[in-house]
PyMOL Python script that loads the backbone (N, CA, C, O; Angstrom):
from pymol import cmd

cmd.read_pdbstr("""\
ATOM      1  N   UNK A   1     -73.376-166.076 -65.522  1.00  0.00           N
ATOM      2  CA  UNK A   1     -73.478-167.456 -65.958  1.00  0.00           C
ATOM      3  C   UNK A   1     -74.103-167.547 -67.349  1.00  0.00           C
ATOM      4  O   UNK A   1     -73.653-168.416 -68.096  1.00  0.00           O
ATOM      5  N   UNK A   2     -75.142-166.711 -67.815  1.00  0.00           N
ATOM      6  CA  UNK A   2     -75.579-166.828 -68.939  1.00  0.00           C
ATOM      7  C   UNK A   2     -74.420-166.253 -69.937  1.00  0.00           C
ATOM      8  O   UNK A   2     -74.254-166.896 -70.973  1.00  0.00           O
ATOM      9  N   UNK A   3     -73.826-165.416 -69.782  1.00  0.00           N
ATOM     10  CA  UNK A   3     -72.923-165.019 -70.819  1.00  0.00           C
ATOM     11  C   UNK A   3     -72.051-166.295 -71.183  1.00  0.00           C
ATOM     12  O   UNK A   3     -71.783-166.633 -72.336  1.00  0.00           O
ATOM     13  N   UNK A   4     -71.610-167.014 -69.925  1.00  0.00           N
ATOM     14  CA  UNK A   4     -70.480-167.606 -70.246  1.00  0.00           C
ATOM     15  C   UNK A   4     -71.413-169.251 -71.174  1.00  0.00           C
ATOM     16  O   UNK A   4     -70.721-170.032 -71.827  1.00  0.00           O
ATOM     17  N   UNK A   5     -72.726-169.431 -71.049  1.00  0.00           N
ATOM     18  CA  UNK A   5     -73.166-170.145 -71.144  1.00  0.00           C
ATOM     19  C   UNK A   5     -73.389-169.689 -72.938  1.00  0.00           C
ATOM     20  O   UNK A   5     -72.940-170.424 -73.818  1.00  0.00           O
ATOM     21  N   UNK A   6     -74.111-168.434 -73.246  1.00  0.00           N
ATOM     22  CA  UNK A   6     -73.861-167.623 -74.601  1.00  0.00           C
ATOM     23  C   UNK A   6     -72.727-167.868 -75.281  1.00  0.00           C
ATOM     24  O   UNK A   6     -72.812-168.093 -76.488  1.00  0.00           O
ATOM     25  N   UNK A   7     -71.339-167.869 -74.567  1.00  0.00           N
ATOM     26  CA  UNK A   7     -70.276-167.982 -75.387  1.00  0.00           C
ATOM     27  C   UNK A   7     -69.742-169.228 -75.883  1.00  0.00           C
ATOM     28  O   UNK A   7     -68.934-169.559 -76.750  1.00  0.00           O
ATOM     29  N   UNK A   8     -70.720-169.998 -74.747  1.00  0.00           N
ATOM     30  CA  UNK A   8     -70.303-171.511 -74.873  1.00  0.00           C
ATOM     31  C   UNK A   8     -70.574-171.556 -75.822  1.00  0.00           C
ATOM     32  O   UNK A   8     -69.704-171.773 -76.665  1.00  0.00           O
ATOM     33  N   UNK A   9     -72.035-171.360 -76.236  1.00  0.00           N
ATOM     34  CA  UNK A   9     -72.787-172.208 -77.440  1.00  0.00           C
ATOM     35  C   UNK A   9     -72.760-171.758 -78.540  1.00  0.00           C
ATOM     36  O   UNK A   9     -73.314-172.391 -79.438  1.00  0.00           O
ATOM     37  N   UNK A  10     -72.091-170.491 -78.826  1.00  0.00           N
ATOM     38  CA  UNK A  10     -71.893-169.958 -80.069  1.00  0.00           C
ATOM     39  C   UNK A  10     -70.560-169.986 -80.477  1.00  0.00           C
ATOM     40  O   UNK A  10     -70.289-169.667 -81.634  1.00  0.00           O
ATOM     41  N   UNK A  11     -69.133-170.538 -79.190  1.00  0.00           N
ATOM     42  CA  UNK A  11     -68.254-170.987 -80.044  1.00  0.00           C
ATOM     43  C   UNK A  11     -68.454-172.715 -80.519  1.00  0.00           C
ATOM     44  O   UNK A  11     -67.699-173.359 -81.248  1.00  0.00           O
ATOM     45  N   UNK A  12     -69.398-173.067 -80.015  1.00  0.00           N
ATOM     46  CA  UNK A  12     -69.916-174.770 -80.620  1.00  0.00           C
ATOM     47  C   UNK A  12     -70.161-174.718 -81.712  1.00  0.00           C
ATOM     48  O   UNK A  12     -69.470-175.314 -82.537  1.00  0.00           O
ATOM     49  N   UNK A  13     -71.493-173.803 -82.137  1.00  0.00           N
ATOM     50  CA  UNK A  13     -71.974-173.886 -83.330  1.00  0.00           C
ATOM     51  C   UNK A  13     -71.181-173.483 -84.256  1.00  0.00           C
ATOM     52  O   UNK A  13     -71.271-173.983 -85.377  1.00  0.00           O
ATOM     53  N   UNK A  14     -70.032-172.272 -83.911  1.00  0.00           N
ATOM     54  CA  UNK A  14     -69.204-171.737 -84.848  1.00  0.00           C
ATOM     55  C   UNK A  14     -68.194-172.867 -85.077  1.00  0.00           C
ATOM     56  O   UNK A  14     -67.895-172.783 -86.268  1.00  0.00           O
ATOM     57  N   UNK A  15     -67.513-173.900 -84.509  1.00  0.00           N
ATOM     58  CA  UNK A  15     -67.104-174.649 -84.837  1.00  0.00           C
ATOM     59  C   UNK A  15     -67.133-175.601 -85.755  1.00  0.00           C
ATOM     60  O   UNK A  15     -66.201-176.307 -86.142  1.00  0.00           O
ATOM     61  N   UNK A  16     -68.148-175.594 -86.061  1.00  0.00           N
ATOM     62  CA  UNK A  16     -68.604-176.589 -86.957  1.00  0.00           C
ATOM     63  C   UNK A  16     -68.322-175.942 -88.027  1.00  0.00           C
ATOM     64  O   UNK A  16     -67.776-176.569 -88.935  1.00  0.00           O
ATOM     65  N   UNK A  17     -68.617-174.525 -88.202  1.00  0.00           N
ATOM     66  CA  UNK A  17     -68.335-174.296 -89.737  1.00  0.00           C
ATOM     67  C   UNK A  17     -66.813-173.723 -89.888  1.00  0.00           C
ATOM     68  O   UNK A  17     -66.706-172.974 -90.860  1.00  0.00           O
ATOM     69  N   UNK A  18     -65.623-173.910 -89.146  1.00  0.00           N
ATOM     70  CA  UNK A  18     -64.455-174.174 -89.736  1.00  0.00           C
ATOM     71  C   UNK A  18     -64.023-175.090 -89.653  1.00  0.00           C
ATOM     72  O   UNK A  18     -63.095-175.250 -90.447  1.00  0.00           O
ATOM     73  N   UNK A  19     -64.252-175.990 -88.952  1.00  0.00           N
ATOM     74  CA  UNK A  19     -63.522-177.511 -89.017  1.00  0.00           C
ATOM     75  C   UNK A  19     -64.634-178.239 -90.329  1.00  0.00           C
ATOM     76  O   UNK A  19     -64.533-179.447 -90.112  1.00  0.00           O
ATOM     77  N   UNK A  20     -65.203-178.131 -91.038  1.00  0.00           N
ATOM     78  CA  UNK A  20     -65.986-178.552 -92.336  1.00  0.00           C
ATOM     79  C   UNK A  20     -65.352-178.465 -93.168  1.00  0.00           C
ATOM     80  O   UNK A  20     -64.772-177.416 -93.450  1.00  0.00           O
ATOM     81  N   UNK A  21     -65.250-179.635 -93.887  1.00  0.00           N
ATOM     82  CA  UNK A  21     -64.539-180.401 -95.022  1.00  0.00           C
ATOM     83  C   UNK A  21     -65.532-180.218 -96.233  1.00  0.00           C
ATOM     84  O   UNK A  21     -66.734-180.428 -96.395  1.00  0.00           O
ATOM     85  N   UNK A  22     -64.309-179.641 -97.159  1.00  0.00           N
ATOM     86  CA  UNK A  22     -65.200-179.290 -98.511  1.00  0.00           C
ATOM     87  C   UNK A  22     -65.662-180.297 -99.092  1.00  0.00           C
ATOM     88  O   UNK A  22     -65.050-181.304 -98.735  1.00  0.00           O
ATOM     89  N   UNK A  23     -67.107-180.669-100.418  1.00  0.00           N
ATOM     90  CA  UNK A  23     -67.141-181.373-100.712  1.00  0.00           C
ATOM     91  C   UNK A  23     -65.977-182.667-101.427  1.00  0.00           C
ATOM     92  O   UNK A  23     -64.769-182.613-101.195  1.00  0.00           O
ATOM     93  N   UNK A  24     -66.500-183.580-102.149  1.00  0.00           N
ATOM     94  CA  UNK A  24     -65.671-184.143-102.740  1.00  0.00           C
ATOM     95  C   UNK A  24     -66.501-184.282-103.633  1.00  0.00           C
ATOM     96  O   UNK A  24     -67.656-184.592-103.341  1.00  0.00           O
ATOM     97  N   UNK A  25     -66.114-184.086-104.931  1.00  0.00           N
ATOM     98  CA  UNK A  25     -67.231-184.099-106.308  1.00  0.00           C
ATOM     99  C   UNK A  25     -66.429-184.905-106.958  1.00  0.00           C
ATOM    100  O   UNK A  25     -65.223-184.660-106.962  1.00  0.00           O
ATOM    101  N   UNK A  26     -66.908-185.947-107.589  1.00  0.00           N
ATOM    102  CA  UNK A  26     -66.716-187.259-108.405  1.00  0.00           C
ATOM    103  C   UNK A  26     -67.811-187.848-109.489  1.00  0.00           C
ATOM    104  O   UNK A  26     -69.006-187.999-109.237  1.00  0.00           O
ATOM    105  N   UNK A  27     -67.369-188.057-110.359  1.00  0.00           N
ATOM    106  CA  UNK A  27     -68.045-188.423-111.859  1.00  0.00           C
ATOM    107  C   UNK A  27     -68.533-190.038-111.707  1.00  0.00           C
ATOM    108  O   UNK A  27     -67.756-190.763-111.087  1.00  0.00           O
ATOM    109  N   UNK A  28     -69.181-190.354-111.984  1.00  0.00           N
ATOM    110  CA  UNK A  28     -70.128-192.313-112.079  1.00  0.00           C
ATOM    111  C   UNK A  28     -69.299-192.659-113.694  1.00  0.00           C
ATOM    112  O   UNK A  28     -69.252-191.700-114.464  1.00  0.00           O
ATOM    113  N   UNK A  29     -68.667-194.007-114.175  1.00  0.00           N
ATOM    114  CA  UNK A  29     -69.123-194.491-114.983  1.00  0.00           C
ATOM    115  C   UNK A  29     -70.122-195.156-115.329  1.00  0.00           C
ATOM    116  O   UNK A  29     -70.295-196.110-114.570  1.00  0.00           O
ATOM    117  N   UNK A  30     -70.995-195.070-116.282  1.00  0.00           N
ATOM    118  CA  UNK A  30     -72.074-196.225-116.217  1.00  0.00           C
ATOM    119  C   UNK A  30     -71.617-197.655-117.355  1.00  0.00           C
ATOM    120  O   UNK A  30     -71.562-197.547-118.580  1.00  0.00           O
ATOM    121  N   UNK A  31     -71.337-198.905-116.589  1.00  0.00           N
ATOM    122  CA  UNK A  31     -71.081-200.366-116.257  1.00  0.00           C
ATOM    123  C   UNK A  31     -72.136-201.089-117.642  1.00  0.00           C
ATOM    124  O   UNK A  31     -71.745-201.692-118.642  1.00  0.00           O
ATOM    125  N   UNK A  32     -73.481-200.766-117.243  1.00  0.00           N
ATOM    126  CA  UNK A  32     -74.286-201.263-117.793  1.00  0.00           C
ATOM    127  C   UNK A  32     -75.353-201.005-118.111  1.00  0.00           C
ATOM    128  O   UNK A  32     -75.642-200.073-117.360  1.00  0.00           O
ATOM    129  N   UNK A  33     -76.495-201.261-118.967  1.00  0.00           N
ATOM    130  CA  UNK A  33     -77.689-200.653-119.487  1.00  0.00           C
ATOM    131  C   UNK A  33     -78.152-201.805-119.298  1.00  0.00           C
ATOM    132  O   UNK A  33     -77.489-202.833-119.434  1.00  0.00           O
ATOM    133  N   UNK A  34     -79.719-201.738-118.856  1.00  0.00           N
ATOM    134  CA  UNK A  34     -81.053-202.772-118.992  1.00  0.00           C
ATOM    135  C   UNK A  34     -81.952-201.794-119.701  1.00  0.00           C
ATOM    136  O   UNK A  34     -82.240-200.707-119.199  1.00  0.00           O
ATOM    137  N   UNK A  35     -82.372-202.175-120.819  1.00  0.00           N
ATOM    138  CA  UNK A  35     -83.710-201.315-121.181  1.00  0.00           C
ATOM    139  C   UNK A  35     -84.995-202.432-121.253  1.00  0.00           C
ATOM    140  O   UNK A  35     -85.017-203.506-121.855  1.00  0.00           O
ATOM    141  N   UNK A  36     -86.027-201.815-120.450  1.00  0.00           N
ATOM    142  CA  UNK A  36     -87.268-202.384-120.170  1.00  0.00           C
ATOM    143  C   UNK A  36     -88.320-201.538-121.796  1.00  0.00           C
ATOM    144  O   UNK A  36     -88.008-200.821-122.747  1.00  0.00           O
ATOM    145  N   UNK A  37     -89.693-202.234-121.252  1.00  0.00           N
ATOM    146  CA  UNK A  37     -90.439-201.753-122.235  1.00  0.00           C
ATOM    147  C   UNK A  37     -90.790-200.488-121.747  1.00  0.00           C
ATOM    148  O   UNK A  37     -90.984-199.717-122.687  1.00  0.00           O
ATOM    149  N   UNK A  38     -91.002-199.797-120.284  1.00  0.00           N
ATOM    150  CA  UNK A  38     -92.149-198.957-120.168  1.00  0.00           C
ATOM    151  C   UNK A  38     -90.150-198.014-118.864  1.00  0.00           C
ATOM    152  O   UNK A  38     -89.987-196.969-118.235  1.00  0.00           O
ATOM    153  N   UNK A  39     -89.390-199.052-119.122  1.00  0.00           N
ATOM    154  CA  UNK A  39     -88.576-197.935-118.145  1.00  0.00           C
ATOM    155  C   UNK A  39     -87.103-198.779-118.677  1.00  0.00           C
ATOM    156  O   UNK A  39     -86.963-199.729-119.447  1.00  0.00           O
ATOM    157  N   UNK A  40     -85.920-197.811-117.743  1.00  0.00           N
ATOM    158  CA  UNK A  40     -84.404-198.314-117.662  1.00  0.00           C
ATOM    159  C   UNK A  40     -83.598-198.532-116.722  1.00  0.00           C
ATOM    160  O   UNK A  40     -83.710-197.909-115.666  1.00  0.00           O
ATOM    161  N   UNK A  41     -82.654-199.429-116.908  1.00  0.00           N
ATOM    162  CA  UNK A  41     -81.883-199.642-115.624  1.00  0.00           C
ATOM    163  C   UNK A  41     -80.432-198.846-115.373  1.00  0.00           C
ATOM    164  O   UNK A  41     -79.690-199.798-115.616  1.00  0.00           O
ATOM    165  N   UNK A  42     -79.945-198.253-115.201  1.00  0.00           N
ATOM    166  CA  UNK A  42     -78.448-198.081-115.307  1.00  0.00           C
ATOM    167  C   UNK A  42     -77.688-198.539-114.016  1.00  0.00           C
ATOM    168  O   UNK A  42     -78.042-198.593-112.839  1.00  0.00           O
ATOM    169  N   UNK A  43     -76.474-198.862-114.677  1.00  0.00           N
ATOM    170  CA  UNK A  43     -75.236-199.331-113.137  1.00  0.00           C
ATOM    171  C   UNK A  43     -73.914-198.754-113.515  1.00  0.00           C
ATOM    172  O   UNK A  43     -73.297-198.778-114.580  1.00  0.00           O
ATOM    173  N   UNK A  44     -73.690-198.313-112.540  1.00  0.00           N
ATOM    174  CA  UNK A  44     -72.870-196.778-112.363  1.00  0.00           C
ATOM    175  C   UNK A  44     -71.703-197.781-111.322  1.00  0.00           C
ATOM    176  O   UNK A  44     -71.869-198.629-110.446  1.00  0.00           O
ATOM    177  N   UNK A  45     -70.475-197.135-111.987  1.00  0.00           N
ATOM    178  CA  UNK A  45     -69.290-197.529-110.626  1.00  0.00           C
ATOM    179  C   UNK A  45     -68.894-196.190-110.115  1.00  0.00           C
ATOM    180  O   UNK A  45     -69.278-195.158-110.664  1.00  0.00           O
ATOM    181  N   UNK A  46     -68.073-196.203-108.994  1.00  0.00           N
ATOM    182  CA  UNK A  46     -67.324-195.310-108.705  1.00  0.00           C
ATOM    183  C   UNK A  46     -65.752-195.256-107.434  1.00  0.00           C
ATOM    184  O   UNK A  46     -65.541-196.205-106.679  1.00  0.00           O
ATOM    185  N   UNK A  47     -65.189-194.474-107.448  1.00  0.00           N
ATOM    186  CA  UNK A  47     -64.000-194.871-106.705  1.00  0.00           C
ATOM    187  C   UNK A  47     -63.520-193.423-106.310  1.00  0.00           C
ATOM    188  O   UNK A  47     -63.218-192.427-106.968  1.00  0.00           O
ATOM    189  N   UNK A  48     -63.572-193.708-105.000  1.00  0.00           N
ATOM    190  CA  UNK A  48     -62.692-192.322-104.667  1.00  0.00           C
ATOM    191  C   UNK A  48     -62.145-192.335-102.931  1.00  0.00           C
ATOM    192  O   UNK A  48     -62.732-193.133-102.200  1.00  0.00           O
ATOM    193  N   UNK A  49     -61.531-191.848-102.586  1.00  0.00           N
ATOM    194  CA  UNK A  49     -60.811-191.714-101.272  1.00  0.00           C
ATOM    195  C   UNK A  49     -61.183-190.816-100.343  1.00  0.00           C
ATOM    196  O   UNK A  49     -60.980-189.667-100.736  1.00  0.00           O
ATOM    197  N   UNK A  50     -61.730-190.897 -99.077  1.00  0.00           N
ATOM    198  CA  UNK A  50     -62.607-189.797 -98.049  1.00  0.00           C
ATOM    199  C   UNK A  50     -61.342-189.942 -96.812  1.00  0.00           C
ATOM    200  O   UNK A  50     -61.047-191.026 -96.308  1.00  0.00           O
ATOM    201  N   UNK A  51     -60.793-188.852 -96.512  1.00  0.00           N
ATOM    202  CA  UNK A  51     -60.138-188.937 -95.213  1.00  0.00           C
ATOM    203  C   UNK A  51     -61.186-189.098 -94.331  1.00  0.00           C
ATOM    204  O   UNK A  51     -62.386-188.863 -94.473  1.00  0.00           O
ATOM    205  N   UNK A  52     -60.245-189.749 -92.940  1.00  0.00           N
ATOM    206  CA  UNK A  52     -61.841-190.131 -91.853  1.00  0.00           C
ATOM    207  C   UNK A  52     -62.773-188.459 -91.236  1.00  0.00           C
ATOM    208  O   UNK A  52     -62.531-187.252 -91.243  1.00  0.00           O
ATOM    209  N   UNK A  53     -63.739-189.252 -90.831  1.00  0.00           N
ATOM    210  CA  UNK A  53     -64.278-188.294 -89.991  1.00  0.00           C
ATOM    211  C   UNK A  53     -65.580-187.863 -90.940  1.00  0.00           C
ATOM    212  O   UNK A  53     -65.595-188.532 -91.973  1.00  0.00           O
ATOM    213  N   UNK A  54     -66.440-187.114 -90.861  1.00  0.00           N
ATOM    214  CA  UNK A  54     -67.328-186.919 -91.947  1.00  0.00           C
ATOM    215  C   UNK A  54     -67.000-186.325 -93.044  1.00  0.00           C
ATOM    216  O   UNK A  54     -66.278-185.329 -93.089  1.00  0.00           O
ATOM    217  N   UNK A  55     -67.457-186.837 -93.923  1.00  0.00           N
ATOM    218  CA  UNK A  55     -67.368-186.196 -95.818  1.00  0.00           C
ATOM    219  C   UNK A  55     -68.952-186.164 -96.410  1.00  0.00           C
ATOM    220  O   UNK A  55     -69.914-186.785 -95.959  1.00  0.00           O
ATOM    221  N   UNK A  56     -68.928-185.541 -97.187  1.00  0.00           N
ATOM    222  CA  UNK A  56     -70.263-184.735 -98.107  1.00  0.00           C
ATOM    223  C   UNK A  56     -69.980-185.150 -99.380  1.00  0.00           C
ATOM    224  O   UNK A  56     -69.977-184.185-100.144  1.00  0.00           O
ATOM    225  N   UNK A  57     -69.732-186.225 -99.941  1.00  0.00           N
ATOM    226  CA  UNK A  57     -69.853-186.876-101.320  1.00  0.00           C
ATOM    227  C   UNK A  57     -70.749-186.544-102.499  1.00  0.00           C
ATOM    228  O   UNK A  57     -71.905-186.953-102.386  1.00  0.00           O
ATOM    229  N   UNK A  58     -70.402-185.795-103.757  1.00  0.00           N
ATOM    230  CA  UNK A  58     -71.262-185.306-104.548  1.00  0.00           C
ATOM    231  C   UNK A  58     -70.825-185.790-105.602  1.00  0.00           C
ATOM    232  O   UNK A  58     -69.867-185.328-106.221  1.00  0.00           O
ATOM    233  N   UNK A  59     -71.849-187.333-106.104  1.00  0.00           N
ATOM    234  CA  UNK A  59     -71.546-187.593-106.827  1.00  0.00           C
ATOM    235  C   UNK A  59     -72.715-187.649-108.834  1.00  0.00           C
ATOM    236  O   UNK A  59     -73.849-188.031-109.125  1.00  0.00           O
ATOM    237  N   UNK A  60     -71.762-187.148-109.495  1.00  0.00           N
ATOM    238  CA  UNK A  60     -72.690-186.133-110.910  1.00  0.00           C
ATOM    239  C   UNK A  60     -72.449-187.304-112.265  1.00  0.00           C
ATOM    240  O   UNK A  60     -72.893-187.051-113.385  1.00  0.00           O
TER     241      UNK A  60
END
""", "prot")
cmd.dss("prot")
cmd.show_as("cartoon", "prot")
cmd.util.cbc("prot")
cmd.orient("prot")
């Protein structure tokens, strides 16, 4: 029972790392500037397409 219980859980965990979806890396424009006296604001857009299910968004 423990073996089969061993095999359970290490084809689980192994699962996860082939069904994992590579990142998606995407660039910000920045929209707009606020400059303060002592700091700054920036506003950034962005647009991009995630098939369902979980995604890892890296956006630079």
């Amino acid at each position: 029972m423990k073996r089969h219980s061993l095999f359970a859980f290490l084809f689980l965990l192994s699962a996860n790392l082939f069904f994992a979806q590579k990142p998606i890396y995407t660039k910000a424009k920045v929209t707009a500037v606020k400059v303060y006296r002592n700091s700054a604001e920036l506003q950034n857009t962005v647009s991009f397409s995630i098939p369902s299910g979980i995604s890892e968004i890296v956006i630079g």
